[in-house]
C-alpha positions in Angstrom: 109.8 103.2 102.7 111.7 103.4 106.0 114.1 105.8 106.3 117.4 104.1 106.0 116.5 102.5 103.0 115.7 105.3 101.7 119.0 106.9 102.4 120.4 104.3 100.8 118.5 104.0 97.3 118.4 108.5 97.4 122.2 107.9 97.3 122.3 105.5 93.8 119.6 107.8 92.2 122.1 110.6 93.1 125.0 109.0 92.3 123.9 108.3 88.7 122.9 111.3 87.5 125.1 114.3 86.5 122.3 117.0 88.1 119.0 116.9 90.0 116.8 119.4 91.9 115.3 118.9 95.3 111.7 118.8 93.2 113.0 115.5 91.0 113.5 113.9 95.1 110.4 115.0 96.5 108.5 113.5 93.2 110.5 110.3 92.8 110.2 109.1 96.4 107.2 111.4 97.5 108.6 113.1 100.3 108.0 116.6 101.3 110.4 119.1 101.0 111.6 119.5 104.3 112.4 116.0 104.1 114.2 115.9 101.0 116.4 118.5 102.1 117.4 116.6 105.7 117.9 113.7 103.2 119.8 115.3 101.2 121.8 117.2 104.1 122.8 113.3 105.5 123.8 112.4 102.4 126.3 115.1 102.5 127.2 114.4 106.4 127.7 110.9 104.7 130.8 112.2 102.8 128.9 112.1 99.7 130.6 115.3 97.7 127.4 117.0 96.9 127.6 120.8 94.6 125.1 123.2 95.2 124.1 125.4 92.0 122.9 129.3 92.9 119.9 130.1 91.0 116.2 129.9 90.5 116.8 126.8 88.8 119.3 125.6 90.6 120.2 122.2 92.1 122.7 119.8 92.7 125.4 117.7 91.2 127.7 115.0 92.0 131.5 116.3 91.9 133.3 113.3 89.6 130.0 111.3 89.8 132.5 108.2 91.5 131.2 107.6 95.4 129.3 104.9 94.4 130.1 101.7 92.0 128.2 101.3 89.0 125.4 99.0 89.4 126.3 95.5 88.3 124.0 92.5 87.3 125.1 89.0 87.5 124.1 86.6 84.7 121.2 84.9 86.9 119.6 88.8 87.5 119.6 89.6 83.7 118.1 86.6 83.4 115.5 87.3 85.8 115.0 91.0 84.9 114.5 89.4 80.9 112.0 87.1 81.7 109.4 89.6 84.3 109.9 91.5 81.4 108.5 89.3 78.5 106.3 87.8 80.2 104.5 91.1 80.8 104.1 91.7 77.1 100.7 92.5 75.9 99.2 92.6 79.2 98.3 96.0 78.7 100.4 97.2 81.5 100.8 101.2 82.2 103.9 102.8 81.1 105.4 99.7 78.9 104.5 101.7 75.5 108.2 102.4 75.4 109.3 98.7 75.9 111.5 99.0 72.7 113.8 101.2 74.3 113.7 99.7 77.8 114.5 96.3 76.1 117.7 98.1 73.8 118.9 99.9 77.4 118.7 96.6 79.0 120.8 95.2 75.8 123.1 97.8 76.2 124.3 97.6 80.2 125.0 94.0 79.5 128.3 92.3 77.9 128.0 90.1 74.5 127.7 86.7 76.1 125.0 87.8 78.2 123.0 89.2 75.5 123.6 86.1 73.5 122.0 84.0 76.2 118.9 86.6 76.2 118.6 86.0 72.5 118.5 82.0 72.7 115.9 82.6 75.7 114.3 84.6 73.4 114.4 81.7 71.0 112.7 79.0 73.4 110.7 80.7 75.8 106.8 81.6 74.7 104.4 84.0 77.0 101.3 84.4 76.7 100.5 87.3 74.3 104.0 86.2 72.3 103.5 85.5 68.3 105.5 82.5 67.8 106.2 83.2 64.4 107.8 86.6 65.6 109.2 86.6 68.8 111.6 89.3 68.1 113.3 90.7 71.3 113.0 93.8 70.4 109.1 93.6 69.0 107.5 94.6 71.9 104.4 96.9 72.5 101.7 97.2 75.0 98.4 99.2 74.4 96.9 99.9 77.8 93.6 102.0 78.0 95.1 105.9 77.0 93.4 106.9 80.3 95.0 104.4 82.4 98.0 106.3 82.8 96.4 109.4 84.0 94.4 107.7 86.1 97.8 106.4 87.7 99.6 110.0 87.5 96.2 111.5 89.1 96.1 109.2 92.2 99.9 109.5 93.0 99.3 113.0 94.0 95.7 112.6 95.3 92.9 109.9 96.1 90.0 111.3 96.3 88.9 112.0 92.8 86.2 113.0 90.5 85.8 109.8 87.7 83.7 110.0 84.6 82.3 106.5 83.7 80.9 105.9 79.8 77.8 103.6 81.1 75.0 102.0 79.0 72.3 104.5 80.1 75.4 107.5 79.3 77.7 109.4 80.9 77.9 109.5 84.7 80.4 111.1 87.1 81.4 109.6 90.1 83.7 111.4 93.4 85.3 108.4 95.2 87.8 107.7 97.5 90.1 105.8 95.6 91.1 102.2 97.4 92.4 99.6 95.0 93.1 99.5 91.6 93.8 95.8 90.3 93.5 93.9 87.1 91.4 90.5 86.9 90.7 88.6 83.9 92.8 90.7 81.9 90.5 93.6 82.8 91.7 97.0 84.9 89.2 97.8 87.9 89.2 100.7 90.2 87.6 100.0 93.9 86.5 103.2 95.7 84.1 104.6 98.3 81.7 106.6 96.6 81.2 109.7 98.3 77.7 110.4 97.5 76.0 106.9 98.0 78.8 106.1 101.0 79.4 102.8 99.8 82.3 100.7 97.9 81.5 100.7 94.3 83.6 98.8 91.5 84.1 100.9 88.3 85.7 98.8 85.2 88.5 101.1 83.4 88.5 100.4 80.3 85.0 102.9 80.5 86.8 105.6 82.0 86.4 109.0 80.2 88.2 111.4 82.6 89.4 111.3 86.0 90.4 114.9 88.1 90.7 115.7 91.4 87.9 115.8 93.7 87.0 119.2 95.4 88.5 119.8 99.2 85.6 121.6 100.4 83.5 118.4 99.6 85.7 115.7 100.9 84.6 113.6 103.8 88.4 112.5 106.0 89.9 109.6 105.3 89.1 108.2 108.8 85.9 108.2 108.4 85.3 106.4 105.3 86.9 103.4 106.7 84.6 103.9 109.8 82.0 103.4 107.0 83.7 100.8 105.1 84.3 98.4 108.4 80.9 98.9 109.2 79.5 97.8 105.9 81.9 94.8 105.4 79.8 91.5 104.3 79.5 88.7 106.7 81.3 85.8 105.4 79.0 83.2 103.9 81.1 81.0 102.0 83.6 78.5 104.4 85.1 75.9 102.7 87.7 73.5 103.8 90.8 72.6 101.0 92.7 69.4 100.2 95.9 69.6 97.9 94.3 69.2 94.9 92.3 71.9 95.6 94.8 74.1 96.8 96.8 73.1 93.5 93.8 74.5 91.4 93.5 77.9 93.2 96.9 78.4 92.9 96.5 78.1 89.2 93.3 80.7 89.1 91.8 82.5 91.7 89.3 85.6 92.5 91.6 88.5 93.2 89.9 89.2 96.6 89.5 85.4 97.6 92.5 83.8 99.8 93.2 80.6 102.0 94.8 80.0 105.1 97.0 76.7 105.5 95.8 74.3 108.2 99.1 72.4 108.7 103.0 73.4 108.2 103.1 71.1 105.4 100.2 73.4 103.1 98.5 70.7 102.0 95.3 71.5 103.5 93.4 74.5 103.8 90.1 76.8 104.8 88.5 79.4 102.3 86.3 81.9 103.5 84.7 84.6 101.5 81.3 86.7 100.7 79.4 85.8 97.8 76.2 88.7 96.8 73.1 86.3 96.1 71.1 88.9 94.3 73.9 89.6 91.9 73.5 86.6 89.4 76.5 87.6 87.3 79.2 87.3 90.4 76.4 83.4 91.6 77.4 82.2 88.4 81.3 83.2 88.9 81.8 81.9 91.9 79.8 78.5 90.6 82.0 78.1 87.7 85.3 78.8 90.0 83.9 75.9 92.6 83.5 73.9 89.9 87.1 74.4 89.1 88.7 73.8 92.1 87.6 70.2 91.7 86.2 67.3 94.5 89.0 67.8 96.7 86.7 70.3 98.6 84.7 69.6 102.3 81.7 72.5 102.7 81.3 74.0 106.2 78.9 76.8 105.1 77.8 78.2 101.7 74.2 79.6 100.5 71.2 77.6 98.8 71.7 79.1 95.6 75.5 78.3 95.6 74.4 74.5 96.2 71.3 74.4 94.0 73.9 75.9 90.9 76.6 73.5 91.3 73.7 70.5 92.0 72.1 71.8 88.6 75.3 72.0 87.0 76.5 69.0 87.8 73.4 67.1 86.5 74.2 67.7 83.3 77.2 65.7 83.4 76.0 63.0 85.5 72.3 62.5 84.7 
């Protein structure tokens, strides 16, 4: 976050709290100290009336709380802010196990006719993990993997961790440099470099049985892992070119890791390009099945036997 905005944002966080402590600022917008405290210091130079408390616990608080107005929504940002957030439900999304009292807050900033409008939405609208015969506003829950969230809280403060995966053959720790962590198919994943084998490795979540950080002494820097990593990056083997009908169907579903690049201003044609592993039958029969959704509309520059052989095969069956 560049530095004026983050003036800007430090000085509502500020405004609407009665007391914080220069360790609540470096946490909430990960900053060092130093640079909370030059914040902080332009804050004040800003004519923002700021009270210093003396102590070992001390901190600071706004005097009369009133530099800033209170935050207002208008009716088409409720609206907005109501439907992200039902249409989130039972997605197993970190830190949503509270969403009862999120959605009674949200209730409660908002005037009468504005929460009657969130009811009838409430009323029409369906989501995707929503029981129709229940679709009570305030009947929310979310039950993401319980180590999800430390997982979350663990790499905020550090990315090189120590991972301990539940596998079929048993239990097997892993240190990796933490790159990505994504959901696909409804499923959490976590991308790292693993430090031992030095090479990307994809673990899924929901088999994680502890995560801590990973020893200093046996970290390798930063810089050169992605030395390694460019180095090892697959040579692209898959080049296809997109019509609209297509592009319409990846729009709808597509590999989290696969994109397209528009061939005219109008985006009605495009070219995909991506790596597909061979060997690995499970992610051949993926990316067959995904083809096979995106439809005819599709011209092949470059793509493997096996790709062509398991759509050909495929296809047979439907038109022998």
């Amino acid at each position: 976050m560049k530095k004026v905005k983050r003036i800007n944002v430090m000085m509502r966080y500020i405004n609407n709290r009665a007391h914080f402590t220069i360790s609540e600022i470096m946490r909430e917008f990960n900053i060092s100290r130093s640079t909370a405290i030059r914040d902080i210091r332009e804050i004040e130079a800003m004519g923002m009336p700021l009270v210093a408390e003396v102590g070992r616990d001390g901190g600071y608080f706004v005097m009369n709380n009133s530099v800033l107005p209170t935050v207002r929504f208008t009716d088409n940002e409720i609206k907005a802010l109501f439907i992200a957030f039902m249409a989130t439900r039972n997605q197993q999304l970190p830190y949503l196990k509270s969403r009862q009292s999120l959605a009674e807050k949200l209730l409660g900033l908002i005037s009468e006719n504005q929460q009657e409008d969130l009811v009838l939405l409430n009323q029409i609208l369906l989501f995707e993990g929503t029981n129709p015969n229940n679709p009570d506003l305030l009947e929310l829950s979310d039950l993401p993997h319980p180590m999800l969230e430390k997982l979350i809280q663990t790499l905020l403060l550090d990315s090189y961790l120590l991972i301990t995966i539940n596998e079929e053959k048993g239990i097997r720790s892993y240190p990796i440099y933490l790159l990505h962590l994504y959901r696909e198919k409804s499923i959490w994943l976590i991308e790292g470099f693993d430090l031992k084998e030095e090479k990307k490795q994809i673990f899924p979540a929901d088999n994680l049985t502890n995560v801590e950080p990973y020893p200093v002494s046996k970290r390798a820097s930063r810089k050169n892992i992605l030395e390694k990593i460019s180095k090892q990056e697959e040579v692209i083997n898959i080049v296809l070119e997109l019509g609209p009908q297509a592009i319409a169907q990846f729009k709808k579903y597509h590999p989290l890791k696969v994109s397209i690049s528009y061939t005219n201003p109008y985006q009605t044609t495009a070219v995909l390009k991506t790596f597909i592993n061979v060997n690995n039958s499970e992610e051949l029969t993926e990316m067959t099945n995904w083809l096979l959704f995106l439809g005819g509309d599709i011209k092949v520059r470059e793509m493997p036997e096996e790709i062509l052989e398991g759509l050909q095969e495929r296809l047979s069956l439907f038109c022998p």
